[in-house]
N, C-alpha and C positions, 0 to 999 in steps of 0.2 A: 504494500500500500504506500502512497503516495501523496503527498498534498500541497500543490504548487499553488494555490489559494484557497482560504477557507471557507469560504462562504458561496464560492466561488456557483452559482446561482445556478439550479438546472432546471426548476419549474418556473414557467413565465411568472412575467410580476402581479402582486393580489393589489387590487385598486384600492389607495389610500385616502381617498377622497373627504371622507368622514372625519379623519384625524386633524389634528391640531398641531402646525409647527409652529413653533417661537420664532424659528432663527427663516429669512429668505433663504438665505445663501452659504452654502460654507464658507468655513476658516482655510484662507489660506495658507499651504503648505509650509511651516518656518515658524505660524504665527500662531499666537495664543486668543483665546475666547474666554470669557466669563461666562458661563451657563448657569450657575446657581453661587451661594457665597463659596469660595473656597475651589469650587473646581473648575478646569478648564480643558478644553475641547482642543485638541490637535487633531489635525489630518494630514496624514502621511499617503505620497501614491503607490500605484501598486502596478505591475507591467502586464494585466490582465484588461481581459474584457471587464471586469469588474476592478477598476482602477484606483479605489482609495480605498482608508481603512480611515478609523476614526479610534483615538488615542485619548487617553486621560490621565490629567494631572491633578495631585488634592493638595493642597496645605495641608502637610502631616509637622503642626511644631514648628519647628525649627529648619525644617527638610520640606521634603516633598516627597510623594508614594507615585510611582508613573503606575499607569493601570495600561499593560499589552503595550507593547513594544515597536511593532512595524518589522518587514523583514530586513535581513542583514547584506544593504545593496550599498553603495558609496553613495546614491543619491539621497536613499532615506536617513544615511548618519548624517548626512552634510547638513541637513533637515535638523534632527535631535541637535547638532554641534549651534546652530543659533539657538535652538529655544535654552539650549543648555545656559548658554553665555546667556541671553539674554533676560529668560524667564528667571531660570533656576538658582544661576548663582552661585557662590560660594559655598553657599548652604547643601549643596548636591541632592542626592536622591536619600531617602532615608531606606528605600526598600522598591523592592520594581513586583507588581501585583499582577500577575497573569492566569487570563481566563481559561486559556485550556491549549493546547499544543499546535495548531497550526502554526502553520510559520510567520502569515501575518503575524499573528499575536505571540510569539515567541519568537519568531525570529532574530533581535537584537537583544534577547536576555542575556546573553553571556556577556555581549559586549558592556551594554549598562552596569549589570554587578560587579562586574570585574573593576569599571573603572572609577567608580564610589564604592568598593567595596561593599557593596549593599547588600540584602538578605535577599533570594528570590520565595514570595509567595503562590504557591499556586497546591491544586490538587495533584493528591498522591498518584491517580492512575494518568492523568496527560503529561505529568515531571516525569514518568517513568515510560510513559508511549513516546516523549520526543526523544528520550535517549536511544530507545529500539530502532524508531524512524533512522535519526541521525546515523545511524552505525547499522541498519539495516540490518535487524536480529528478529526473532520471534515472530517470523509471518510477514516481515515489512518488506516492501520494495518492489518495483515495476515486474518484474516475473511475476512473483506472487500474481500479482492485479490483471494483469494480461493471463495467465489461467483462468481466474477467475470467470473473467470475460467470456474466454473461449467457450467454457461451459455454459454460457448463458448468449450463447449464439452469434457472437461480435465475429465478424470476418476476419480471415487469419491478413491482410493486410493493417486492419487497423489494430490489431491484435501484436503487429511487428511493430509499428507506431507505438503503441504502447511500451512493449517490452526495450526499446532502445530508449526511451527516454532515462535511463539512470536514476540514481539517488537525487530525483530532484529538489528534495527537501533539506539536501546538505547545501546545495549551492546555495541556497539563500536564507541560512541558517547559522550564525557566529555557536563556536561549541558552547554545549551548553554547560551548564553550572552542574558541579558537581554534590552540593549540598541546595535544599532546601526546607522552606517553612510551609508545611501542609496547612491547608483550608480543608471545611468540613462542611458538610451539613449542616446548617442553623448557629455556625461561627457567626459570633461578634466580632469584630473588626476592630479597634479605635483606629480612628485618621483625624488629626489634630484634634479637634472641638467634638469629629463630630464619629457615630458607630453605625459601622455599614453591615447588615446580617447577611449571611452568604448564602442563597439560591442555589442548591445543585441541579442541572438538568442531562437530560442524557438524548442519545442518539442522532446527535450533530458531531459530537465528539465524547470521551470516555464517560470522563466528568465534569463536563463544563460545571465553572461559578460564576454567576449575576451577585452585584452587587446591590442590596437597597440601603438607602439611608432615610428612614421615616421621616426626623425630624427638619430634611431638608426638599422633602419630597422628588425624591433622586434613586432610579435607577439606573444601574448599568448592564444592559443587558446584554452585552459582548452579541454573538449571532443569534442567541436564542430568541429574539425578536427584535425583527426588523422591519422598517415602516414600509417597503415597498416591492421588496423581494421575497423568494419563500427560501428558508435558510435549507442549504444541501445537506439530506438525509439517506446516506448513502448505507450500501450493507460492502464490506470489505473482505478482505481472502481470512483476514484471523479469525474473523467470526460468520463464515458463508452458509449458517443458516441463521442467519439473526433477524430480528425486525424490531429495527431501529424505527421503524416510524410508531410504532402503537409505545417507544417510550420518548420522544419526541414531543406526539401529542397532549402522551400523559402531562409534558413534561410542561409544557408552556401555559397548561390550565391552572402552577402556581403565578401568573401573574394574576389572575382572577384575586388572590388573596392581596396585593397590595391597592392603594385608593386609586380609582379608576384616573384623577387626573394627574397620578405621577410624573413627571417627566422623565423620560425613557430616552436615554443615554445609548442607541444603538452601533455597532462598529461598523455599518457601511448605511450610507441613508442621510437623513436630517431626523435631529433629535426631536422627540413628538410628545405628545399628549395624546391618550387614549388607548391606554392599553388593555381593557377590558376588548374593547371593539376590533382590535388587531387581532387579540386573540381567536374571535370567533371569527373573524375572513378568514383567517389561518385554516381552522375547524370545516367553512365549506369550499375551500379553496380544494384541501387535499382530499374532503369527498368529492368530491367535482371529479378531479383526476383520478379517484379511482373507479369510478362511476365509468370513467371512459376506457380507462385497465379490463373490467367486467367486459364491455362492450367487445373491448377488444380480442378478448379470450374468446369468443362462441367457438372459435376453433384455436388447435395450440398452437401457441404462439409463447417464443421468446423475448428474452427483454430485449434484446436487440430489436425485435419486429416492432414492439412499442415506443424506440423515439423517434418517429415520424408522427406519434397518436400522444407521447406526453410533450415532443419538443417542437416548434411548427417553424420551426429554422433553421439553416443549414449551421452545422456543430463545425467547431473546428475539433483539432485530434484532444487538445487540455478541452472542450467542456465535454468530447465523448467520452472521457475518461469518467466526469462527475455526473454527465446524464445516465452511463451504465451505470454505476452503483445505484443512481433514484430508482429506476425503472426497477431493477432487484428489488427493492426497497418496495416499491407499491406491489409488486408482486406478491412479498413474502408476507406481506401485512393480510390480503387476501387469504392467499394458504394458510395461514397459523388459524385464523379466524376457520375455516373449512369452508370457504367458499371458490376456491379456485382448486383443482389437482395438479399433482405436480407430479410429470414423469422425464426417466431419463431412457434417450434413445439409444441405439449400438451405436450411434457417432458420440455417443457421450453428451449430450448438448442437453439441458434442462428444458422443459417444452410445459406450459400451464395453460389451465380447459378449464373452463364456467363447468362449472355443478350443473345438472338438471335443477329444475325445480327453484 
């Protein structure tokens, strides 16, 4: 497995119409924002179709807490190298807070800690997937992904495409830290003034963590929601019976529990209001999509045969890579549920058929 962006989008965008943004326009790439007291909004780019990431700083004291990193490119440090001098200061970073292992948001963790000597926070199972990724151990890496594939019908051209892409999460990934401070489920946080409780969510990544701070009406919701995109819920070669979407969805119905007008801190997007009402486009968005999954199954059919039915655009070879995993991903939510079969042929290829009835 492989992750050359996180977020990196495979189902079309859910219309945000309804929501509420603060801000027109993004912050400029270098440049700092005030979004609430104490925190501030960076945007780093990114060399994808999906081109920026969104960054956050807190007044931690004396210091500063960076929240996700940006990946490890000379244009993104040359990026951090002003807000550093200019924002930051003297005072350095007191601790770099990362939401889960992609490389966007990890990718410049080693660089940071290392050069404030600072603590890196993050959870136990993404500190220990980016080290796999990085050193390609335990399931990880473009073989792996390209099998995967094959099994689920991808042509052996784009299947070569695949498998020669390399370790492409070390190229844009500084080493990472060899120690860190674990987050947890329903962690308290202190950052300066104020305590951020820690959201775990699953099936974007291991264990992502959202940040809330009640008293400032502030979430960060890293990709676990996003005002405009549906965040990539992909099923991987480590885990190739999983269904990542049914904890996904579980996962995004804890924003229901914070106040509906929170402002939602998301890493690619403009930061919003209304995260109750996100939540449920989210909920008919990916019925919708699998609504059209069903459709698609009357006879068997591969994930491959479904991105022309979930993607209604020509893919390049990086978003085939993240449209095969979704397409698995709706499939397998189907099958667990026993509404889809699932059989495999003497070419080996996984093949999935509507139920009668």
């Amino acid at each position: 497995m492989t992750h050359p962006s996180s977020a990196a989008v495979a189902t079309p965008p859910v219309s945000s119409a309804s929501l509420v943004f603060p801000h027109a326009s993004p912050v400029t790439s270098g440049s700092v924002q005030e979004v609430a007291p104490g925190v501030y909004w960076l945007r780093m780019p990114l060399p994808f179709a999906l081109d920026h990431i969104n960054l956050w700083l807190l007044r931690d004291g004396n210091g500063w807490t960076a929240v996700d990193c940006g990946i490890a490119l000379a244009e993104t440090q040359a990026h951090w190298d002003k807000v550093l001098k200019e924002v930051v200061g003297e005072k350095g970073l007191s601790r770099v807070l990362v939401t889960h292992f992609h490389p966007d948001h990890f990718g410049n963790a080693g660089w940071l800690t290392r050069r404030f000597d600072a603590p890196l926070w993050m959870t136990e199972s993404d500190y220990l997937t980016a080290h796999a990724q990085y050193q390609v151990h335990a399931g990880h890496g473009s073989d792996a992904a390209a099998r995967l594939f094959a099994q689920h019908g991808l042509d052996a051209e784009r299947v070569a495409a695949i498998a020669g892409r390399g370790n492409s999460y070390r190229k844009i990934v500084s080493e990472p830290p060899t120690q860190f401070m674990r987050i947890m489920e329903g962690d308290e946080i202190t950052i300066g003034a104020n305590r951020w409780r820690v959201f775990i969510g699953y099936g974007h990544a291991p264990e992502h963590a959202s940040l809330y701070c009640e008293a400032l009406g502030v979430v960060i919701s890293g990709d676990m929601l996003l005002p405009k995109i549906s965040t990539n819920v992909s099923v991987w070669p480590t885990e190739p019976e999983g269904d990542p979407l049914k904890l996904f969805l579980r996962s995004i119905d804890r924003f229901l529990e914070i106040e509906g007008d929170t402002l939602v801190l998301p890493s690619h997007g403009l930061p919003f209001r209304g995260a109750h009402e996100r939540v449920r486009m989210l909920h008919d968005h990916h019925r919708d999509r699998l609504a059209e999954v069903m459709e698609a199954c009357s006879s068997p059919a591969t994930a491959a045969d479904l991105l022309p039915v979930l993607f209604r655009r020509k893919l390049d070879s990086h978003q085939v890579f993240f449209a095969m995993g979704e397409a698995i991903a709706h499939l397998h939510y189907l099958w667990h549920q026993g509404r889809l079969h699932r059989t495999r042929g003497d070419d080996g290829i996984y093949r999935f058929m509507r139920l009668p009835g």
